[in-house]
C-alpha positions as CSV (number, residue, x, y, z in Angstrom):
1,X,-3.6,-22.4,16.0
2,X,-6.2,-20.4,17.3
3,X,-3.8,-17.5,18.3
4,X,-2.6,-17.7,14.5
5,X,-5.7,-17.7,13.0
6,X,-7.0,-14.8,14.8
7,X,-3.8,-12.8,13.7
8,X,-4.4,-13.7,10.4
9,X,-8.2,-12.4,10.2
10,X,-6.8,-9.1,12.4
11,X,-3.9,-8.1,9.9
12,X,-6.4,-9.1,7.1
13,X,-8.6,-6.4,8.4
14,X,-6.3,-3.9,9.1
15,X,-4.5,-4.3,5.5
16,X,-8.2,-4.1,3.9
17,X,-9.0,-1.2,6.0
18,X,-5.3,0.5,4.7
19,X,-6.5,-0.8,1.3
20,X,-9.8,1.0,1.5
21,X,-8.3,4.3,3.1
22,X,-5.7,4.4,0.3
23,X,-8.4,3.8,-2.3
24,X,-10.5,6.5,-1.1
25,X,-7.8,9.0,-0.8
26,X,-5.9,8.1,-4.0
27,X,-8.8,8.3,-6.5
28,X,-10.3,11.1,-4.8
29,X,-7.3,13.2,-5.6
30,X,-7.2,11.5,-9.7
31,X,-10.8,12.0,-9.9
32,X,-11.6,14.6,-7.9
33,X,-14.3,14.1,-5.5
34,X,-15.3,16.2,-3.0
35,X,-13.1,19.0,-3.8
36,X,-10.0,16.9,-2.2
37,X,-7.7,17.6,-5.0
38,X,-7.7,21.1,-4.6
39,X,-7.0,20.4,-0.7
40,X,-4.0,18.5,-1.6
41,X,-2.0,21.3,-3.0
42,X,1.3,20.3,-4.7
43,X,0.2,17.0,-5.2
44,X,2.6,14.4,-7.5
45,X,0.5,12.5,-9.9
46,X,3.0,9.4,-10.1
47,X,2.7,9.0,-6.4
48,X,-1.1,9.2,-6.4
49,X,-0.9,6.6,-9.2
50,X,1.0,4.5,-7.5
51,X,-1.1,4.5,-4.1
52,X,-4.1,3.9,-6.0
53,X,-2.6,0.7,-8.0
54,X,-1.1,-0.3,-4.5
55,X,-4.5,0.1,-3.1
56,X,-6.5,-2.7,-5.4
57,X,-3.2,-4.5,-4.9
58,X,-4.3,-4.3,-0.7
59,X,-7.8,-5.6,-1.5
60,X,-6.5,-8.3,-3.7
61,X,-3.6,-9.4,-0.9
62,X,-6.0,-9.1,1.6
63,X,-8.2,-11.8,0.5
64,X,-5.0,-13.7,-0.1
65,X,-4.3,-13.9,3.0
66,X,-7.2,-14.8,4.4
67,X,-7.2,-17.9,2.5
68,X,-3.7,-18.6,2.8
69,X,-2.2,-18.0,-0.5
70,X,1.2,-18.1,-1.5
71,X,0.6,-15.5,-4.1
72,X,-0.2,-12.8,-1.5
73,X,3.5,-12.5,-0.7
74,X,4.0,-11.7,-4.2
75,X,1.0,-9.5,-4.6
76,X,2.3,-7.2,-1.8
77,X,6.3,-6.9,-3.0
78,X,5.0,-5.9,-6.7
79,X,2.9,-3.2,-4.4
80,X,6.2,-2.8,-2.3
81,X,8.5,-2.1,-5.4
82,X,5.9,0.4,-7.0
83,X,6.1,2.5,-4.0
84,X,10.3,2.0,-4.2
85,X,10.1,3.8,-7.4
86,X,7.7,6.1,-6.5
87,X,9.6,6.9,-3.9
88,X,13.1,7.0,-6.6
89,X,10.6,9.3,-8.6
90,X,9.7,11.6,-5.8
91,X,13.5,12.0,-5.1
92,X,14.3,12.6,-9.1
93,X,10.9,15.2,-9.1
94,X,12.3,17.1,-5.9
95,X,16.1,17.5,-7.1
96,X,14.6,18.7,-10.2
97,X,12.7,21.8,-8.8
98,X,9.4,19.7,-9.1
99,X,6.8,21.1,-6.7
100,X,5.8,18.6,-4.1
101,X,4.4,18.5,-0.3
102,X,7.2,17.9,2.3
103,X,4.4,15.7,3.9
104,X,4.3,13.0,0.9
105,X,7.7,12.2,1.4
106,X,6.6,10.9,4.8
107,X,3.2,9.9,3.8
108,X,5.3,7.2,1.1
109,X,7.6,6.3,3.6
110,X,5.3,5.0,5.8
111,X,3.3,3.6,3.1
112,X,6.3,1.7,1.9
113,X,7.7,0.0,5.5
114,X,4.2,-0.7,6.1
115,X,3.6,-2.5,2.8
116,X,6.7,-4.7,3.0
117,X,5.5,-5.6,7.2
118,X,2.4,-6.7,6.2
119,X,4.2,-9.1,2.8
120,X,6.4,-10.1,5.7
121,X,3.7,-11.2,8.1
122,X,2.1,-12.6,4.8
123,X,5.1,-14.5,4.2
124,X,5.5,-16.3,7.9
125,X,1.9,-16.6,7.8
126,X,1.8,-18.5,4.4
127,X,4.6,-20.6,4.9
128,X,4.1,-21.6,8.4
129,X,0.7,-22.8,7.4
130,X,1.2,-24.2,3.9
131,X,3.9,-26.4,4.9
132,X,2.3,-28.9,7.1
């Protein structure tokens, strides 16, 4: 129980730590702070839309999960199937002669696995412990 519980808290903080990272680096490319935007080169503005929803959608799983809420599951496949068609968008955009970095086909790859890792830790979390 212990053991469990102490996972929990751990891949609560990491997801809120993602969460925040995302946050920061999404809106600061939408809103421009600190000159990032300009850093970022050929950014895609649907993929930084989408990593910035999926961020508050982090937070609000986060929390979830903590308090062992079904809903987090759901919270984080809506977040997982944004970034799917993102990712459908990105491929559309670069077979279109859209300009893009080679790194944010990586960078939403990642994103993506890791999203649907943590709703599956959410899931065996959630279930194990709301079926007792």
């Amino acid at each position: 129980m212990i053991k469990t519980k102490l996972s929990r808290y751990v891949v609560s903080t990491l997801l809120m730590a993602f969460a925040l990272l995302t946050l920061f680096l999404s809106s600061s490319v939408i809103f421009d702070w600190f000159g990032i935007r300009a850093k970022e080169g050929n950014y895609v503005p649907f993929v930084v839309w989408a990593n910035f929803i999926s961020s508050w959608l982090y937070l609000l799983a986060a929390y979830g999960l903590i308090g062992l809420k079904k809903w987090t599951v759901t919270t984080l496949m809506v977040s997982f199937f944004i970034l799917v068609g993102a990712l459908a968008g990105l491929y559309q955009h670069s077979h279109t002669g859209g300009l893009y970095e080679t790194k944010t086909i990586g960078a939403l790859l990642f994103r993506t696995g890791l999203t649907l890792v943590f709703a599956m830790f959410a899931y065996i979390t959630t279930m194990k412990w709301t079926n007792r």
